[in-house]
C-alpha positions in Angstrom: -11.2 0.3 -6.0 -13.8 0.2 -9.0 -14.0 2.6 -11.7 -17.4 3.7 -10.6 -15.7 3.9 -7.2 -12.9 6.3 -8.6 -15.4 8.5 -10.2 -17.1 9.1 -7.0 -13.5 9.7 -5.4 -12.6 12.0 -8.1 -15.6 14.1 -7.5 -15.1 14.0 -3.9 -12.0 15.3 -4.0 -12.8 18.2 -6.6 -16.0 19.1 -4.5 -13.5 19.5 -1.0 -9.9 20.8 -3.1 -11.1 22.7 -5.7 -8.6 20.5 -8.4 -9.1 17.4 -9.7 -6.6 14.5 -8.1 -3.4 12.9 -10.5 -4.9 9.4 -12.0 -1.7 6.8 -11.7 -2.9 4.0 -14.3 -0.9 1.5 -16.7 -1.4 0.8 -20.3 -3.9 -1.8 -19.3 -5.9 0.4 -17.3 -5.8 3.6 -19.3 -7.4 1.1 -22.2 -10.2 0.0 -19.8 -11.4 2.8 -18.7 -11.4 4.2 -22.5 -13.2 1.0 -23.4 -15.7 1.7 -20.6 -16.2 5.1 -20.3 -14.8 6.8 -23.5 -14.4 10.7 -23.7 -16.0 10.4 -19.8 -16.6 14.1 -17.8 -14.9 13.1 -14.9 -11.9 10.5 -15.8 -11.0 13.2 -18.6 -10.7 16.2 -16.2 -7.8 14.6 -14.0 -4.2 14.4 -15.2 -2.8 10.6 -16.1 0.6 9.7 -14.7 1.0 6.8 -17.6 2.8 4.2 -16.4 4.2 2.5 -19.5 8.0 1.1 -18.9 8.5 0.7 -23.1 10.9 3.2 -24.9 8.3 4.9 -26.3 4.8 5.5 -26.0 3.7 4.5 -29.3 0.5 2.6 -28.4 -1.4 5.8 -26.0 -5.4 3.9 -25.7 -7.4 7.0 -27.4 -10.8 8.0 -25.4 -10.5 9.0 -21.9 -7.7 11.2 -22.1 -6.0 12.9 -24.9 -2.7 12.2 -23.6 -0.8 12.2 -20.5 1.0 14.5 -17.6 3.4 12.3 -16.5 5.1 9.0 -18.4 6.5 6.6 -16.1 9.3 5.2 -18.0 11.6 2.1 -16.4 15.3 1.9 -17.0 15.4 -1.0 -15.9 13.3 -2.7 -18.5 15.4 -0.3 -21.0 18.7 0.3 -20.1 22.2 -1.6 -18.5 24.8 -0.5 -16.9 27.3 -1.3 -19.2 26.1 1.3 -21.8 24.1 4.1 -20.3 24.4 5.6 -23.4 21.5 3.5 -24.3 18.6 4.6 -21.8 16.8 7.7 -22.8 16.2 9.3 -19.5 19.0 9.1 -16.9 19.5 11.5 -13.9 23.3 12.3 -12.8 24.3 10.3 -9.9 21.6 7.5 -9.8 21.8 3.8 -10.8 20.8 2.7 -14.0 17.7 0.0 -12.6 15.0 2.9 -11.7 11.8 4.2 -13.2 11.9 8.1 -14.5 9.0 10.1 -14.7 9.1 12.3 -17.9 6.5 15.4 -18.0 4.9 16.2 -21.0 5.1 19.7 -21.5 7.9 22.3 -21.5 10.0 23.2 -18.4 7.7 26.5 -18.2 4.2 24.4 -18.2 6.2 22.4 -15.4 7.0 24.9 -13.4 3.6 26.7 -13.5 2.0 23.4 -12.9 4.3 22.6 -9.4 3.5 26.4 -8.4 -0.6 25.8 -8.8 0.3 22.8 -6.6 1.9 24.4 -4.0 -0.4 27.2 -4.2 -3.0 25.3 -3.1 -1.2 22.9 -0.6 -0.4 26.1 1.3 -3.9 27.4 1.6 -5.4 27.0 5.2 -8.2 24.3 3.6 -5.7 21.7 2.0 -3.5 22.3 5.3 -5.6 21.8 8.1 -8.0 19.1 6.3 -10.9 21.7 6.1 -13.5 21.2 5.4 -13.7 17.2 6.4 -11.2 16.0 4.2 -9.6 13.0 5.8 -5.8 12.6 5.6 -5.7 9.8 4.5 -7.7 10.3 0.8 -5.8 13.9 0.6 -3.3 12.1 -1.6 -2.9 14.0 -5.1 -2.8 10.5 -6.9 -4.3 6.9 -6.3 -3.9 3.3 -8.1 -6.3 1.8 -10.3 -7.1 -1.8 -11.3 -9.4 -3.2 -13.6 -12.5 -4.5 -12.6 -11.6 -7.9 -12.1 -8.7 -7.4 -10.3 -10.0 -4.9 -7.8 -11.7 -7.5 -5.5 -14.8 -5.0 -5.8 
């Protein structure tokens, strides 16, 4: 999918929903559409579920968005199993080698976000695909790549 693709998706799925769909993107991606769209009215309205598997995000591409919902951190890039002491995010009861998705915000934004979510999945439009939303773009998030490697 191109950008100029996405932004018609995007729109699409605010026009049918009523809530602008979660942007997954990497570093690399985040960067290019800041390079090619800047402080753009529709790429800045979704949330960005930043997939960036450092310890840190230290290096966040300025334009689009101001920052993101969701970082996708990777303990396996980070961490070992011999000292889990090391990793920053680990969940009881899991391996060491997985990714963890950190929400930035408090527990409180969280929990108001998930209940707007499920809000709306419940209502008889989202449910039942009304009106002409196919299943299969009813997805809350979608993959982008740049330009050259969309095959667009």
């Amino acid at each position: 999918m191109s950008f100029a693709e996405a932004r018609v998706f995007i729109k699409r799925i605010k026009e049918k929903t009523g809530r602008y769909p979660v942007v997954y993107a990497n570093n690399v991606v985040t960067k290019a559409i800041a390079d090619q769209y800047g402080e753009d009215d529709v790429f800045a309205k979704t949330h960005l579920w930043y997939a960036r598997f450092k310890k840190g995000v230290t290096d966040f591409p300025a334009g689009t968005w101001k920052t993101y919902t969701l970082w996708q951190f990777s303990c396996e890039m980070n961490c070992n199993a011999a000292d889990r002491s090391n990793c920053l995010y680990t969940v009881p009861g899991t391996e060491y080698d997985m990714d963890v998705d950190v929400f930035n915000g408090t527990v409180e934004e969280l929990k108001s976000e998930v209940a707007a979510w499920v809000q709306q999945c419940q209502s008889p439009t989202v449910r039942e695909g009304k009106p002409g939303i196919p299943t299969s773009i009813r997805r809350s998030h979608f993959n982008l790549l740049p330009p050259s490697r969309s095959g667009f």
